[in-house]
C-alpha positions in Angstrom: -122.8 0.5 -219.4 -122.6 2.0 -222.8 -125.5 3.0 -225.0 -125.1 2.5 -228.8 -124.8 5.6 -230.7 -126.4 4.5 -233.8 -129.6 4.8 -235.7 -132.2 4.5 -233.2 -133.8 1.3 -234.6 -131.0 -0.5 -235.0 -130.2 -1.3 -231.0 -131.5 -1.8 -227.8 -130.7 -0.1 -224.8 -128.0 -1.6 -223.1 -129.6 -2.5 -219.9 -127.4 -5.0 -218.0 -126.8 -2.4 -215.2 -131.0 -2.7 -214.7 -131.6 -6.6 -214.6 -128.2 -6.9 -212.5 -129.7 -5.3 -210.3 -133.5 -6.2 -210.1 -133.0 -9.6 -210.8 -129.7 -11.3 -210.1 -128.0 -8.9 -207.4 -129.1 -10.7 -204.3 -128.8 -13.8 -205.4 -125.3 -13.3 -206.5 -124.9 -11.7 -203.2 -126.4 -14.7 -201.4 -124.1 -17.1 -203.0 -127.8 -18.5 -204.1 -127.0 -19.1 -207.9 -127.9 -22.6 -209.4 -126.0 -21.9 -212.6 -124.0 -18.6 -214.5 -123.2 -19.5 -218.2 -122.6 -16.3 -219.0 -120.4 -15.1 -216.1 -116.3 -14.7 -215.1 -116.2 -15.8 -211.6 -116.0 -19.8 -211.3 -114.2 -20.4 -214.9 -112.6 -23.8 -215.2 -109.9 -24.8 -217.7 -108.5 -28.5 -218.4 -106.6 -29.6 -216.4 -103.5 -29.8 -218.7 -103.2 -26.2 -219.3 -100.9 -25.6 -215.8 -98.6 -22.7 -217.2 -95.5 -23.1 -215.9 -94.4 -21.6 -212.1 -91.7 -19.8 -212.0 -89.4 -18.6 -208.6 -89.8 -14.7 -208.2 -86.2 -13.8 -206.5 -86.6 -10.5 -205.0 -88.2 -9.2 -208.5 -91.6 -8.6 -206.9 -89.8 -5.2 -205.3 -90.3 -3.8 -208.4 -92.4 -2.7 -210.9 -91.2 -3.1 -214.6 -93.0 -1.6 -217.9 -92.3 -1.8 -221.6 -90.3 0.8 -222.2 -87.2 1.3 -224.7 -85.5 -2.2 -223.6 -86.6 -2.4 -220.0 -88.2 -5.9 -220.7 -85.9 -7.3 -223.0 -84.8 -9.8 -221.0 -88.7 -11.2 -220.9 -89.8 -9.4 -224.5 -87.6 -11.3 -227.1 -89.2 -14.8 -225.7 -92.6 -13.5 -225.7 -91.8 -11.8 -229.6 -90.6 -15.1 -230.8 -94.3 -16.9 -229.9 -95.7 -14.2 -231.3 -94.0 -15.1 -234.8 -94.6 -18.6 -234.3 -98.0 -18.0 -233.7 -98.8 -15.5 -236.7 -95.9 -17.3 -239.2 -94.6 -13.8 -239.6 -91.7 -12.2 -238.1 -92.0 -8.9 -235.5 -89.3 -7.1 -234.0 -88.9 -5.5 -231.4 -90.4 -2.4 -232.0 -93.5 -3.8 -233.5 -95.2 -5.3 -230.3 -95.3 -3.5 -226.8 -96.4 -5.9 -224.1 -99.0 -4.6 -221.4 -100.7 -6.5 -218.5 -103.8 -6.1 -219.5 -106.3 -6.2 -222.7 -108.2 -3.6 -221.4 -105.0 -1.5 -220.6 -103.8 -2.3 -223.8 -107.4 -0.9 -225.7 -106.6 2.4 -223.7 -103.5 2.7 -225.0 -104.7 2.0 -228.5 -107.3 4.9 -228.3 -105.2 7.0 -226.8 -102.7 6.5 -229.8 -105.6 7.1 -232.1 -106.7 10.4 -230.6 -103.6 11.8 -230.6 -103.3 11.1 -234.2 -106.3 12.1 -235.6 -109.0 9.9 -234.9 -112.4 11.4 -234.2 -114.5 8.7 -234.4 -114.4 4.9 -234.4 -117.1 2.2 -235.9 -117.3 -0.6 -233.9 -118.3 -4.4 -236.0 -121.3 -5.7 -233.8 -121.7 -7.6 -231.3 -118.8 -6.0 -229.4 -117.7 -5.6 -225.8 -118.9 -2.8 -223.9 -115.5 -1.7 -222.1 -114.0 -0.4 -225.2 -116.9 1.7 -226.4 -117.5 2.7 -223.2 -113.7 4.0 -222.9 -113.4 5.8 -226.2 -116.7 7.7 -225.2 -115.1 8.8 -221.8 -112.0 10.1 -223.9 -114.2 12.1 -225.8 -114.1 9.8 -229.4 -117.4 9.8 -231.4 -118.4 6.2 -231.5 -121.3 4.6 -233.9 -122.2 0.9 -233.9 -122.1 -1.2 -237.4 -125.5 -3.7 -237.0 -124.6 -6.9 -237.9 -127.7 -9.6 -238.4 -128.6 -13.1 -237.9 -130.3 -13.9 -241.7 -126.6 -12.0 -243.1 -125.0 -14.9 -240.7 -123.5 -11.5 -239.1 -121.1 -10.9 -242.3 -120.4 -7.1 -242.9 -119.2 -6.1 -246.1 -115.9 -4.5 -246.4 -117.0 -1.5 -248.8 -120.0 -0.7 -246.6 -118.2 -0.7 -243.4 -115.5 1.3 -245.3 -118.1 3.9 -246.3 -119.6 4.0 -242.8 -116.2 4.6 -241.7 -115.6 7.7 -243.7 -111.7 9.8 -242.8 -110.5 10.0 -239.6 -111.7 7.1 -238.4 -110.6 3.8 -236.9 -112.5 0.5 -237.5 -113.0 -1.8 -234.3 -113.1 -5.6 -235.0 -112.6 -8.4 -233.1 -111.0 -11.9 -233.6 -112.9 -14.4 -232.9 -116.2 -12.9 -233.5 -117.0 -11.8 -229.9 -120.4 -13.8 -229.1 -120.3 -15.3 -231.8 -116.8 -17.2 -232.2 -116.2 -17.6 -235.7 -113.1 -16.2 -237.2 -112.8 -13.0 -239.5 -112.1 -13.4 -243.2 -108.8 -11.7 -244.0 -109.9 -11.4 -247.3 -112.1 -9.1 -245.9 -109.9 -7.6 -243.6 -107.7 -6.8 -246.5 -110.4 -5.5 -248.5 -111.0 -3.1 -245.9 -107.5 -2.0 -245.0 -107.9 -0.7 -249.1 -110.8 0.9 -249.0 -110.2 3.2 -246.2 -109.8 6.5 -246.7 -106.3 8.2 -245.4 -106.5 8.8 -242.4 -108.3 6.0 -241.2 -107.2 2.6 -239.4 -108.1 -0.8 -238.6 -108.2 -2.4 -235.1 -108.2 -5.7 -234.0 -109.0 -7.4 -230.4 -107.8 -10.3 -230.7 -108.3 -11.1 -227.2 -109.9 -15.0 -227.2 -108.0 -16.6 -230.5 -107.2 -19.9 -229.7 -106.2 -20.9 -233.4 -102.7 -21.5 -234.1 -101.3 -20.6 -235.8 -103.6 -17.5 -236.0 -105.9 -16.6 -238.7 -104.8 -13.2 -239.4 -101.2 -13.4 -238.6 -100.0 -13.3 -242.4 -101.4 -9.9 -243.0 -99.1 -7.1 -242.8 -99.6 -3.9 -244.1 -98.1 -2.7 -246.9 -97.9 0.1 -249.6 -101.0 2.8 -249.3 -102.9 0.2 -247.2 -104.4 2.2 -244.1 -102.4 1.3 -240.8 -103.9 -2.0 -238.7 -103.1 -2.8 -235.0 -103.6 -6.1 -233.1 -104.2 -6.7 -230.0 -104.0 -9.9 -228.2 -104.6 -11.9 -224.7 -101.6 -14.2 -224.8 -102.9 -16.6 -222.0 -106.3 -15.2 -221.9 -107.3 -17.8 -224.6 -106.7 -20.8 -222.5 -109.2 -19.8 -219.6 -106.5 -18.3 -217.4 -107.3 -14.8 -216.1 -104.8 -15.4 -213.0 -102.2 -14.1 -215.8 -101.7 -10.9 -216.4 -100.1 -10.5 -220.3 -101.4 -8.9 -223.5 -99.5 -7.4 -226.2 -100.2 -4.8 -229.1 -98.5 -5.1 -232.4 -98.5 -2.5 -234.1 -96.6 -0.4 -236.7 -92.9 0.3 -236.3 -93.3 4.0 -236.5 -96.1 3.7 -233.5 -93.5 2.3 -230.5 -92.3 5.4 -229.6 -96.2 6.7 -228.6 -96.8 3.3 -227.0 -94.0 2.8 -225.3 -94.3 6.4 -223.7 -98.3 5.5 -222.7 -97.5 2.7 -220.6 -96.8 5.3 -217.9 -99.9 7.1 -218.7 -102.6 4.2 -218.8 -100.8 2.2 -215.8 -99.0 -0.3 -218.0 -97.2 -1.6 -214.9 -96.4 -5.9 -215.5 -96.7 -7.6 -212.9 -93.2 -9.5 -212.5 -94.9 -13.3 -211.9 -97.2 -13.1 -215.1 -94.3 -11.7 -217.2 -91.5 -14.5 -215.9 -94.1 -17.2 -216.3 -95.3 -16.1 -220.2 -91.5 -16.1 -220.8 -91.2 -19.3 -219.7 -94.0 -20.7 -221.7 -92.8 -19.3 -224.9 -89.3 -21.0 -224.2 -90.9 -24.8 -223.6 -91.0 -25.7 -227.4 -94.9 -26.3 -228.6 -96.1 -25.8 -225.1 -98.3 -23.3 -225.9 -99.6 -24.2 -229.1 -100.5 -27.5 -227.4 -102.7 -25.8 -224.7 -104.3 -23.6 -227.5 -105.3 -26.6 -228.7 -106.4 -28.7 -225.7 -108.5 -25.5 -224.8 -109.9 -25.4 -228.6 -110.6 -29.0 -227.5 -112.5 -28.7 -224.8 -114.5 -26.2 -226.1 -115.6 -27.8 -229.1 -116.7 -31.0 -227.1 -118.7 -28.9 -225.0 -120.7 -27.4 -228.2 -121.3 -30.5 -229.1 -123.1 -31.7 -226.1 -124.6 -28.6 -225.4 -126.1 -29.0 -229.3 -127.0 -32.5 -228.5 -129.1 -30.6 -225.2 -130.8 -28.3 -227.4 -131.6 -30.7 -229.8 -135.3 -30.0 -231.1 -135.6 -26.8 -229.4 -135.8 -23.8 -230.8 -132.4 -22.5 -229.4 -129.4 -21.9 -232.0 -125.6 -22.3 -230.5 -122.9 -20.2 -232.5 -120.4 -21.9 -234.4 -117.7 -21.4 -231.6 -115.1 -22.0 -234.3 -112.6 -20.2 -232.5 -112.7 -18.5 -228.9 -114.3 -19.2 -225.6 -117.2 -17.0 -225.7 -120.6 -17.4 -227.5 -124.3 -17.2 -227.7 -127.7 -19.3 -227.2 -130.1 -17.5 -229.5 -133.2 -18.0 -228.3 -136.5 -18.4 -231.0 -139.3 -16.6 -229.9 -142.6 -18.6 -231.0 -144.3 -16.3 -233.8 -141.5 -14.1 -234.2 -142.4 -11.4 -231.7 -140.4 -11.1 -229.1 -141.4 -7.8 -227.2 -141.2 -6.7 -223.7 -143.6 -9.0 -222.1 -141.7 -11.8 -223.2 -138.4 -10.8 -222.3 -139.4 -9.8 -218.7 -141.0 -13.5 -218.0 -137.2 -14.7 -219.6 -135.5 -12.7 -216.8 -138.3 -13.6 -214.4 -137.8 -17.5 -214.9 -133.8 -17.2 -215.1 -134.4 -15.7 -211.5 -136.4 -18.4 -210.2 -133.9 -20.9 -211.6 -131.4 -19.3 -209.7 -129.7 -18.5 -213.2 -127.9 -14.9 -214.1 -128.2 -14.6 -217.9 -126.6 -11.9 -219.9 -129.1 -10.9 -222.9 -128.3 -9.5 -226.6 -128.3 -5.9 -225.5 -125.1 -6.0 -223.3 -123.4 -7.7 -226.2 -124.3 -5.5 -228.7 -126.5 -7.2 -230.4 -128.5 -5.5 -232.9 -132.2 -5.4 -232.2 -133.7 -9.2 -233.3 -137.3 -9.2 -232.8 -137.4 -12.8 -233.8 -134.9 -14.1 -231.1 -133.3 -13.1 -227.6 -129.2 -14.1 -226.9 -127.6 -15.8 -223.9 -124.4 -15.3 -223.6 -122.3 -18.7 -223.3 -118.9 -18.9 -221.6 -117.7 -22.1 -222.2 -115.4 -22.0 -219.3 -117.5 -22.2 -217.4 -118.4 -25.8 -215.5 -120.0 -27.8 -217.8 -122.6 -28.9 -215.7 -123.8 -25.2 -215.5 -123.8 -24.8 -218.7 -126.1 -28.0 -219.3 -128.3 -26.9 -216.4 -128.7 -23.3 -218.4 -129.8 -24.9 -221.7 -132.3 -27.4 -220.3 -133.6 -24.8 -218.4 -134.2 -22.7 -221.9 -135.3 -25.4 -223.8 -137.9 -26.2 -220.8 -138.7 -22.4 -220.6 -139.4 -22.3 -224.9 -141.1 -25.4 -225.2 -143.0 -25.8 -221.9 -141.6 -29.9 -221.4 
């Protein structure tokens, strides 16, 4: 797991590696787990949000990757969502489609070293896997601390300055953790501010808004250079589907069309043939966006109505599937001791947790996080916050 390469105060360790191990391992081993609200393995999704199933003839002898117009057949479907969705028109060689949102963050950093970028400031919280891949391609990384009493706003002049030339700007869309959506006033602001040289990047990975709130903005004039990437069934709960794309500038396919060799950009011929045929069906998608959307929101809501009168605060989960419980610690001092009887109790309740450090979180005396996937069974996820509430209030 990455460590934050910041100012020494401003972040924890990240030390998800340590409690895996020492409190959760065996009983994720054992099968022995009572609840995981933070976790991947037993996501659930309405029951409405069947993709469609399409007949493989012979295709799954091959491999196929988007390169020059390999995937045309598949791509111009999968473009035309893509301008539904951000009400602004791509072609071809604006978006190349890889299997992956991880595979697709590669490719992105690989892009950016190779023109120029030595360093990239990451918006906190953020997810691990990216920081932890530009470090092991040898890219200078820095964390921006974001904090609860700012309502985790950064200003678009101060993360400019941070930023400096020759740097790349890492946000994400939804908020990760904390699932509200940027402002793309400030995204614009930022985009001007920038020095030459730099760029802005955006995982979009979990936006469930349609259409999407930073579709519209294109880059234009003297502007520094922004690219997108996105989950395109991630969103609805559906990691059985392998399909991302990155949009990015014109002048750009060329690079990312050659990387999809080099990061192992290889679609696999089921996921592709079934995104196609979603984007064909005529509001299907936009109408599982929105039964995911939801079902999330009704879930916040009784998960709010669980916490009610403790001293445990719920993000907004305006947009995405992934959020936090921040916990209150009673006179504002949170410490060691108390965050070891916190993983202590989670173990006897049978009850992985993921805290504020793996998230990137920066450090909150006043309060520890929980992250909340809200795919995951409800009934966990109420089982998790009665278990805080009882573990804060002692009732």
């Amino acid at each position: 797991m990455v460590s934050a390469r910041s100012d020494p105060g401003d972040f924890d360790r990240n030390d998800f590696d340590d409690i895996y191990s020492r409190y959760f391992e065996d009983l994720i081993a054992a099968r022995d787990i009572a609840a995981d609200p933070s976790g991947w393995a037993r996501t659930e999704a309405p029951r409405d949000l069947a993709p469609p199933a399409p007949a493989i003839r012979g295709s799954l002898a091959h491999y196929v990757v988007d390169n020059r117009s390999l995937i045309a057949w598949a791509k111009e479907p999968l473009l035309a969502l893509l301008s539904r969705w951000d009400r602004s028109a791509y072609s071809y060689d604006e978006v190349t489609i890889t299997p992956s949102i991880s595979t697709a963050a590669l490719a992105v950093l690989l892009r950016l070293r190779a023109s120029g970028t030595t360093r990239i400031l990451f918006e906190t919280p953020a997810y691990y896997a990216t920081i932890e891949q530009a470090n092991a391609l040898g890219i200078q990384t820095r964390l921006l601390a974001t904090h609860f009493d700012d309502a985790y706003r950064w200003e678009p002049a101060a993360m400019a300055a941070a930023a400096g030339p020759d740097c790349a700007c890492w946000l994400s869309q939804p908020r990760y953790a904390l699932g509200d959506n940027q402002r793309p006033a400030d995204i614009m602001d930022l985009l001007h501010a920038l020095p030459s040289g730099s760029s802005v990047v955006v995982d979009e990975t979990s936006d469930q808004n349609w259409p999407s709130v930073l579709g519209p903005i294109r880059v234009e004039g003297n502007t520094a250079p922004l690219i997108k990437i996105r989950g395109l069934v991630k969103p609805l709960g559906l990691n059985g589907l392998r399909l991302a794309a990155i949009m990015h500038p014109v002048s750009d396919r060329a690079a990312f069309q050659e990387l999809q060799w080099l990061v192992g950009g290889a679609l696999d011929a089921y996921s592709l043939a079934a995104g196609m045929q979603l984007a064909e069906v005529e509001d299907l998608y936009p109408s599982m966006l929105a039964a995911a959307r939801s079902s999330i929101a009704r879930r916040r809501r009784r998960l709010a109505m669980t916490a009610r009168r403790a001293p445990i605060h719920l993000s907004s989960m305006d947009n995405g599937y992934l959020g936090t419980m921040e916990l209150e610690w009673a006179n504002g001092d949170g410490g060691v001791a108390k965050r070891r009887r916190l993983l202590e109790f989670c173990r006897n309740e049978k009850m992985p947790v993921t805290l504020g450090s793996a998230m990137l979180f920066a450090r909150d005396r006043r309060r520890e996080r929980v992250r909340l996937n809200y795919f995951m069974p409800m009934g966990e996820l109420e089982y998790s916050v009665r278990a805080l509430r009882r573990f804060l209030t002692g009732s």
